[in-house]
C-alpha positions as CSV (number, residue, x, y, z in Angstrom):
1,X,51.5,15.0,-17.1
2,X,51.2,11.1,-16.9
3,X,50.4,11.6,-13.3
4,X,48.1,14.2,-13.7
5,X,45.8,11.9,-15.8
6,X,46.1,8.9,-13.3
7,X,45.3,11.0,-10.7
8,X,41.9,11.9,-12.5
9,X,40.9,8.7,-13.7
10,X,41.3,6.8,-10.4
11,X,37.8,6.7,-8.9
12,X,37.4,7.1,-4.9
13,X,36.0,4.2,-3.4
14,X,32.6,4.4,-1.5
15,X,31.6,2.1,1.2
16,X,27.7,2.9,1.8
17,X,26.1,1.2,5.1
18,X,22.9,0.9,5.5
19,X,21.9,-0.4,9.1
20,X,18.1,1.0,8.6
21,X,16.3,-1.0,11.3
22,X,12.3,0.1,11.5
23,X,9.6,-2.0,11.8
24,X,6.2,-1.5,11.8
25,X,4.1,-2.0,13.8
26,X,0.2,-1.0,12.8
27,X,-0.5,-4.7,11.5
28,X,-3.6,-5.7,12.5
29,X,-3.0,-10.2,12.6
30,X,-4.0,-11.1,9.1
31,X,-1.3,-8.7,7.7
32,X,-3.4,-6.0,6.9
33,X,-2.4,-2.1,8.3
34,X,-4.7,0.0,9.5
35,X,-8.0,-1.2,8.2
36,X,-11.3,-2.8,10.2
37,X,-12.5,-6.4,9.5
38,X,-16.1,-6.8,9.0
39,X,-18.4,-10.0,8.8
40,X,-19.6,-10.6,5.5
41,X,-22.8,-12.0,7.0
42,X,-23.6,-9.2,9.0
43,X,-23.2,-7.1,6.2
44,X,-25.4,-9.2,3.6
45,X,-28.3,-9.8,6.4
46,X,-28.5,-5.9,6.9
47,X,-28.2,-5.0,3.1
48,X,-30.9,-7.9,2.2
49,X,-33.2,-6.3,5.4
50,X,-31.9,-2.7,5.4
51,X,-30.3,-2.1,2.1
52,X,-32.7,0.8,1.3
53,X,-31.7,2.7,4.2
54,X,-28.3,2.0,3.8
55,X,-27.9,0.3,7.5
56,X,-24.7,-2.4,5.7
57,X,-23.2,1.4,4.9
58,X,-23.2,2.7,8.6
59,X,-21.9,-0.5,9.7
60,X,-19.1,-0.3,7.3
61,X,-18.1,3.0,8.5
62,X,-18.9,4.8,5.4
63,X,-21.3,7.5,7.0
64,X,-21.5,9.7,4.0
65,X,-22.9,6.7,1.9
66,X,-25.2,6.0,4.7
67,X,-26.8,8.9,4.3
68,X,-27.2,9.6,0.9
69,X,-28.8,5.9,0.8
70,X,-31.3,6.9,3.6
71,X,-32.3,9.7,1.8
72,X,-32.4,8.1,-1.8
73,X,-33.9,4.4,-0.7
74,X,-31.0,3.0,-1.5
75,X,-30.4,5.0,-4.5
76,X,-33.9,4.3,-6.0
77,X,-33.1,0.1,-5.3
78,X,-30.4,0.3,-7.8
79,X,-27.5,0.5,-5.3
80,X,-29.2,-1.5,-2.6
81,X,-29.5,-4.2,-4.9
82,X,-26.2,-3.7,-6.5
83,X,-24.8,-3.7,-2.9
84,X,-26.6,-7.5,-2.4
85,X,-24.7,-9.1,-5.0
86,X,-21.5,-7.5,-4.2
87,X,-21.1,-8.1,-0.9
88,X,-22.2,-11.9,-1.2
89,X,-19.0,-11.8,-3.6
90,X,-16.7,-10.6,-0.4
91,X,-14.1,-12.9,1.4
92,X,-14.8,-13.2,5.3
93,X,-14.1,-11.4,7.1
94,X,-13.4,-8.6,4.4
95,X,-11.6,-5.1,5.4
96,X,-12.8,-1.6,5.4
C-alpha cells in the first residue's frame, strides 16, 4: 500500500526543448514591417496646394479617401484643413 502511494505521488520529469529558429525577414531598414515611408514635405506641399482634392491622400496610398475628398472639396475644407495641421505634426519620413 506504501508503494502504491509513492508510486502516485512521484511526478514524471519533463524536459521541453525548444530550438524555434525563424526569423523574419519583411523589415523594411528603420525596423518597421511591411509599411511605405513617405516624405512629410511632399505630403504637406500637396495638402497646402491640393488638399481639396485630396492629392496628399492619393500619394499616401489611401485611394478610397482620395476620392471621397475629390468629390467633397476636401470634405467641405474641414478635412483638408484638418489634414494641414496634422501632417505638419508627422515625423519624417513617417509610414503608411
Amino acid at each position: 500500500m506504501e508503494e502504491l502511494k509513492k508510486e502516485q505521488t512521484e511526478q514524471p520529469q519533463i524536459i521541453i526543448n525548444n530550438t524555434n529558429t525563424n526569423t523574419n525577414q519583411n523589415v523594411n531598414a528603420n525596423g518597421v514591417v511591411g509599411l511605405r515611408p513617405k516624405n512629410k514635405w511632399v505630403s504637406f506641399f500637396l495638402c497646402l496646394c491640393l488638399g481639396w482634392c485630396g492629392a496628399h491622400k492619393f500619394y499616401e496610398g489611401k485611394i478610397g479617401m482620395g476620392v471621397l475628398y475629390l468629390c467633397t472639396g476636401g470634405l467641405i475644407g474641414i478635412g483638408f484643413l484638418v489634414d494641414t495641421i496634422r501632417i505638419l505634426f508627422k515625423p519624417n519620413p513617417y509610414f503608411v
